[in-house]
VOROSE-432864 format. One record per atom (N, C-alpha, C): x, y, z; atom name; residue in one letter; residue number from 1. Coordinates in steps of 0.02 Angstrom, whole numbers. Atoms other than C-alpha are relative to their C-alpha. Layout:
BEGIN
{x->X y->Y z->Z atome->CA residu->A num->NUM}
...
***
This chain:
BEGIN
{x->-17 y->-64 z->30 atome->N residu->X num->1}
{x->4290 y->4519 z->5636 atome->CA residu->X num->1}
{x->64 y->-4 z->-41 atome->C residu->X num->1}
{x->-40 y->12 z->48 atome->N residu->X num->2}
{x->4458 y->4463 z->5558 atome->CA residu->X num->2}
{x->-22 y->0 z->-57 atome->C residu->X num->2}
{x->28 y->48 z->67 atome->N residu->X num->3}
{x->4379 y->4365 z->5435 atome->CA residu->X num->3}
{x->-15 y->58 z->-53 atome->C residu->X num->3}
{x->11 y->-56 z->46 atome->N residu->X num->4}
{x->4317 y->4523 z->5369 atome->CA residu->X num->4}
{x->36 y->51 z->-14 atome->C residu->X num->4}
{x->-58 y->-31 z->23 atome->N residu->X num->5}
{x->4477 y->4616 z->5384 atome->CA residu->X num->5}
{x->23 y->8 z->-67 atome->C residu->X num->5}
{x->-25 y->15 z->75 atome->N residu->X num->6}
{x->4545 y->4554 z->5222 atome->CA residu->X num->6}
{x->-38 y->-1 z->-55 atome->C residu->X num->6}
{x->64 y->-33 z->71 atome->N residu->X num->7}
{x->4380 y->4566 z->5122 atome->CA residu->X num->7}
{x->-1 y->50 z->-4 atome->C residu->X num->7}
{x->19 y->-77 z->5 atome->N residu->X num->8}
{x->4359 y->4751 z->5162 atome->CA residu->X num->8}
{x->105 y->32 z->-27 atome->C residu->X num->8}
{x->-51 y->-20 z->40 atome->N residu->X num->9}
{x->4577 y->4767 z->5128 atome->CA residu->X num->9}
{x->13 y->-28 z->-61 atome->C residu->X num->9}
{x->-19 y->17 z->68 atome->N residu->X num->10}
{x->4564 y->4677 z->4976 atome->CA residu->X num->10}
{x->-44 y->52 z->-58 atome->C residu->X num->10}
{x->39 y->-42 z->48 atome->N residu->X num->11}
{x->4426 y->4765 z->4901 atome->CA residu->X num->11}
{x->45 y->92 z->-1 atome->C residu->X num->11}
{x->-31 y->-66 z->-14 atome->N residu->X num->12}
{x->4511 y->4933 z->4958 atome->CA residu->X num->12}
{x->80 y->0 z->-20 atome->C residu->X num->12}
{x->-77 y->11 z->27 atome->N residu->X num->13}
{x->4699 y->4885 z->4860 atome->CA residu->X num->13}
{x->-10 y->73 z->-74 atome->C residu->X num->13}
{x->-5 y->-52 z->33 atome->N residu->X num->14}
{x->4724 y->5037 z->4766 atome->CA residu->X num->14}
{x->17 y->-31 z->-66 atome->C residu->X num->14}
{x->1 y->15 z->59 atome->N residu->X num->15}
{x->4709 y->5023 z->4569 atome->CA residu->X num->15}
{x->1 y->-51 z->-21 atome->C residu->X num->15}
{x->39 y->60 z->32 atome->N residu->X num->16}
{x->4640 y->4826 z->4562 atome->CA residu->X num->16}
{x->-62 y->6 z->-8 atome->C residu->X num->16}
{x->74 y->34 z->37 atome->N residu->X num->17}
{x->4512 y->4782 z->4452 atome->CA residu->X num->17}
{x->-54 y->-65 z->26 atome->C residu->X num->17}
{x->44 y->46 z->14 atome->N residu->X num->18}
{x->4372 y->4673 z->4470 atome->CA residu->X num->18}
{x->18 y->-60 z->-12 atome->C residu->X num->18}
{x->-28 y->52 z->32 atome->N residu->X num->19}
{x->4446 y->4550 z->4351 atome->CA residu->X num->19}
{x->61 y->-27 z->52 atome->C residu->X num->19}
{x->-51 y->24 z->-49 atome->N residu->X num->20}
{x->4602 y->4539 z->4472 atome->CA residu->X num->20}
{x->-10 y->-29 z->52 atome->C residu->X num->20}
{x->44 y->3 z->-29 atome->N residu->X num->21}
{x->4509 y->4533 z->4616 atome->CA residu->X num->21}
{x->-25 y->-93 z->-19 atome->C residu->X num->21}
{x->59 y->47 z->5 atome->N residu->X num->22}
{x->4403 y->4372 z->4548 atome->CA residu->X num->22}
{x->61 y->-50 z->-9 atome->C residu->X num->22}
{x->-67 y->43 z->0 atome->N residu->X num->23}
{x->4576 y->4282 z->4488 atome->CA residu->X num->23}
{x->33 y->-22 z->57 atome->C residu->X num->23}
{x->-34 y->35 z->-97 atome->N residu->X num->24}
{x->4639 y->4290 z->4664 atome->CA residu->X num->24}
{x->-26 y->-52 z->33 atome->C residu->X num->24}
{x->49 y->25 z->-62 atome->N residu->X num->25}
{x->4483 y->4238 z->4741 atome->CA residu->X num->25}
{x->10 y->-70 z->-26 atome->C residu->X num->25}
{x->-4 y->56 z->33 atome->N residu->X num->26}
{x->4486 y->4081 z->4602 atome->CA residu->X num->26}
{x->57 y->-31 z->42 atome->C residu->X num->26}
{x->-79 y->43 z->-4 atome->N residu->X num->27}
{x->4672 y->4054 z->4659 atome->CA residu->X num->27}
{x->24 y->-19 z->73 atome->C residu->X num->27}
{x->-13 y->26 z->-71 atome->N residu->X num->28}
{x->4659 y->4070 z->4839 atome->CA residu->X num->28}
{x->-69 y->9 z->46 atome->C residu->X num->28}
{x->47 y->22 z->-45 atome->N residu->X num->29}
{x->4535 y->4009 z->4977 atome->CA residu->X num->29}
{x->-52 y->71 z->30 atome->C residu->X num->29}
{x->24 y->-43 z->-43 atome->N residu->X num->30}
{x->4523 y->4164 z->5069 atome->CA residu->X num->30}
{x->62 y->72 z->1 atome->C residu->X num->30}
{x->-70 y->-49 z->7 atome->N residu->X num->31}
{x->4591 y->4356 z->5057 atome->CA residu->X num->31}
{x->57 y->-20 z->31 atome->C residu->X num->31}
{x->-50 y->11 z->-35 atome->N residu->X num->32}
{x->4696 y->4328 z->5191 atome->CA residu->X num->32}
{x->59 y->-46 z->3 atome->C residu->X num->32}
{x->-48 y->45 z->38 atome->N residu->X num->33}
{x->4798 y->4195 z->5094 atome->CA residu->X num->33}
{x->36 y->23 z->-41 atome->C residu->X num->33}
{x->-33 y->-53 z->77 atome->N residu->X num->34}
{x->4829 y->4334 z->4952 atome->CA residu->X num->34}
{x->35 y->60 z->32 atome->C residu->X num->34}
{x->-46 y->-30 z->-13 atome->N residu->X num->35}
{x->4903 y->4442 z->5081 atome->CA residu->X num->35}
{x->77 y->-11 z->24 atome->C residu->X num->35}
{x->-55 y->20 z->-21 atome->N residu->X num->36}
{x->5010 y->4321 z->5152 atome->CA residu->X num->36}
{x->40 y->-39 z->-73 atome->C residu->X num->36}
{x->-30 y->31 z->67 atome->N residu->X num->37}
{x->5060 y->4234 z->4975 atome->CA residu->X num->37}
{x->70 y->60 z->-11 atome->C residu->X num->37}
{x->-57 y->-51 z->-8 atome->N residu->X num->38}
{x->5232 y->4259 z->4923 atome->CA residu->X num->38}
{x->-7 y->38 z->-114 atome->C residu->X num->38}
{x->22 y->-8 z->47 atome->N residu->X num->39}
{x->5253 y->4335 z->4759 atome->CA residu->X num->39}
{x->23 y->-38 z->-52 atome->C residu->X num->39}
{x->22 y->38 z->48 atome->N residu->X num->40}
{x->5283 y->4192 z->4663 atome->CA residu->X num->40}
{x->-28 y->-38 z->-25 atome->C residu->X num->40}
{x->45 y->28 z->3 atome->N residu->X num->41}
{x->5142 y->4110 z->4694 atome->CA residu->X num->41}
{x->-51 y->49 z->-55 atome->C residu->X num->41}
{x->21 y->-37 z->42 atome->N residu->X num->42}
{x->5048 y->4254 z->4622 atome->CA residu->X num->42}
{x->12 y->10 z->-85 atome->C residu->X num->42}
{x->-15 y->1 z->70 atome->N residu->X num->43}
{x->5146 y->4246 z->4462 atome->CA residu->X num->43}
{x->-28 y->-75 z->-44 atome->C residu->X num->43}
{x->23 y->65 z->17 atome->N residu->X num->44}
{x->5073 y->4082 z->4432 atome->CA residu->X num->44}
{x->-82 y->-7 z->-33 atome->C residu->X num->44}
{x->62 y->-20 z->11 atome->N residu->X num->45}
{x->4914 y->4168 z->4408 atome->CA residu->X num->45}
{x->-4 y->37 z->-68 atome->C residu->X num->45}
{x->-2 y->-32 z->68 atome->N residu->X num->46}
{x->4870 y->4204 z->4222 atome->CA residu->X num->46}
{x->-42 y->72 z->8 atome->C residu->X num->46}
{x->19 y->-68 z->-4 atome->N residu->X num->47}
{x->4842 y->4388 z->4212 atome->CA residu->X num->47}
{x->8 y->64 z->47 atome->C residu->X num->47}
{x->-41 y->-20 z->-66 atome->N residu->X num->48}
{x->4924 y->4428 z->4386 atome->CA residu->X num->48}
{x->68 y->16 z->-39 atome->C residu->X num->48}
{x->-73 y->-5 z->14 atome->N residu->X num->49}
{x->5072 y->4522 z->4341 atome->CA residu->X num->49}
{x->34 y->39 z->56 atome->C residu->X num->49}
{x->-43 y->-37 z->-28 atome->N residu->X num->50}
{x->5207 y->4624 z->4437 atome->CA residu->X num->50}
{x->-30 y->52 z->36 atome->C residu->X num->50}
{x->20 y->-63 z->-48 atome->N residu->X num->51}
{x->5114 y->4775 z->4485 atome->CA residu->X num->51}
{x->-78 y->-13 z->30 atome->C residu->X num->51}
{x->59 y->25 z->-50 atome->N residu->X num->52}
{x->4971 y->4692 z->4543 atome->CA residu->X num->52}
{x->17 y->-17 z->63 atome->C residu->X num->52}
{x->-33 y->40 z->-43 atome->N residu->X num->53}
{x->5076 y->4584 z->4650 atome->CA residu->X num->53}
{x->19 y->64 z->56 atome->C residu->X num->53}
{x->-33 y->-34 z->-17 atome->N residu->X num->54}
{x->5159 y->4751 z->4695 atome->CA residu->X num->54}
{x->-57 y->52 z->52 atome->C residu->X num->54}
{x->57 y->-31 z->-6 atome->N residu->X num->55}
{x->4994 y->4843 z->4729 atome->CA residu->X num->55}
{x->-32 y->-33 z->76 atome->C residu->X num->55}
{x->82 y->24 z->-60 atome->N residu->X num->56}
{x->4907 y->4707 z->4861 atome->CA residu->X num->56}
{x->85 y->9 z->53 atome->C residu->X num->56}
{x->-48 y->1 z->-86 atome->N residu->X num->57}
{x->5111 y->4695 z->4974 atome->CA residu->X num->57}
{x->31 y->61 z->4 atome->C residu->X num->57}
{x->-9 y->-74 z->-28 atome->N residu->X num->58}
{x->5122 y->4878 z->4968 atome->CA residu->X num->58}
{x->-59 y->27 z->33 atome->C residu->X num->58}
{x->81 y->3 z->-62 atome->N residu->X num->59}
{x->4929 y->4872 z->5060 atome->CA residu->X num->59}
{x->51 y->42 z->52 atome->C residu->X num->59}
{x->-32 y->-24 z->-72 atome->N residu->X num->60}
{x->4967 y->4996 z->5210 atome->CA residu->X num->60}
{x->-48 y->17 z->16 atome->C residu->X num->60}
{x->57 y->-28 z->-11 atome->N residu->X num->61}
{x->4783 y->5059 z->5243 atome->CA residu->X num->61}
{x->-44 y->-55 z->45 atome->C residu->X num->61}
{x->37 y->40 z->-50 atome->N residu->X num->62}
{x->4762 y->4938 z->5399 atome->CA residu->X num->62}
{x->-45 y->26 z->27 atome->C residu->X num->62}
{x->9 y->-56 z->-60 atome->N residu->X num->63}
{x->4714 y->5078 z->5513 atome->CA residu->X num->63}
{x->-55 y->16 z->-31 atome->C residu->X num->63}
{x->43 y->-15 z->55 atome->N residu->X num->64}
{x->4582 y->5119 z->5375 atome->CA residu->X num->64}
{x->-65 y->-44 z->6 atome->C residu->X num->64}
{x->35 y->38 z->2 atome->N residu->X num->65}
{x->4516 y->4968 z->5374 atome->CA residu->X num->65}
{x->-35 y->-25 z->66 atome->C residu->X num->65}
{x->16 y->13 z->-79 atome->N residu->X num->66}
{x->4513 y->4941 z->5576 atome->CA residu->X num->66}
{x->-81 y->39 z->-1 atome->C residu->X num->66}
{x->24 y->-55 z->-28 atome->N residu->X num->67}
{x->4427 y->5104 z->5559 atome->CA residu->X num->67}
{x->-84 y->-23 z->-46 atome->C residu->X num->67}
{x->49 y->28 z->53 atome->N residu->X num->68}
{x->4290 y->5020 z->5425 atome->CA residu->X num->68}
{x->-47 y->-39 z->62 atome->C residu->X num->68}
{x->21 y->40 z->-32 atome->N residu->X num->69}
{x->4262 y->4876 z->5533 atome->CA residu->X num->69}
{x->-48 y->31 z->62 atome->C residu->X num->69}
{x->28 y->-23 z->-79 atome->N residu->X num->70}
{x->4220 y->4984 z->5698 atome->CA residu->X num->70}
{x->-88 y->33 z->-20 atome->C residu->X num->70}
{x->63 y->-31 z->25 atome->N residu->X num->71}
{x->4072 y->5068 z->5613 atome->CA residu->X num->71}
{x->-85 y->-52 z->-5 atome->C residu->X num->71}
***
């Protein structure tokens, strides 16, 4: 059930795109690498800018997502 933690909070990051989204996935293994990444790894990512970065380590909608999973 982890595992799927970070798929269901990545998809659920308030105002990323698709396109962002698919860049990550390219850049890292597994969500849960893109939450722990710091943010200058992210900048390393062409088309990853600042408020993207800003967007996935301001994520606070755990409880949300717990609440996803239980269903």
């Amino acid at each position: 059930m982890d595992d799927y933690k970070y798929w269901i909070a990545l998809k659920n990051v308030k105002g990323m795109g698709e396109v962002s989204y698919k860049k990550l996935l390219s850049r890292f293994s597994h969500p849960k690498e893109i939450f722990e990444a710091g943010p200058k790894e992210f900048l390393q990512i062409e088309g990853i800018g600042r408020d993207t970065v800003k967007l996935i380590k301001q994520f606070d909608y755990w409880e949300a997502v717990e609440q996803e999973l239980e269903k």
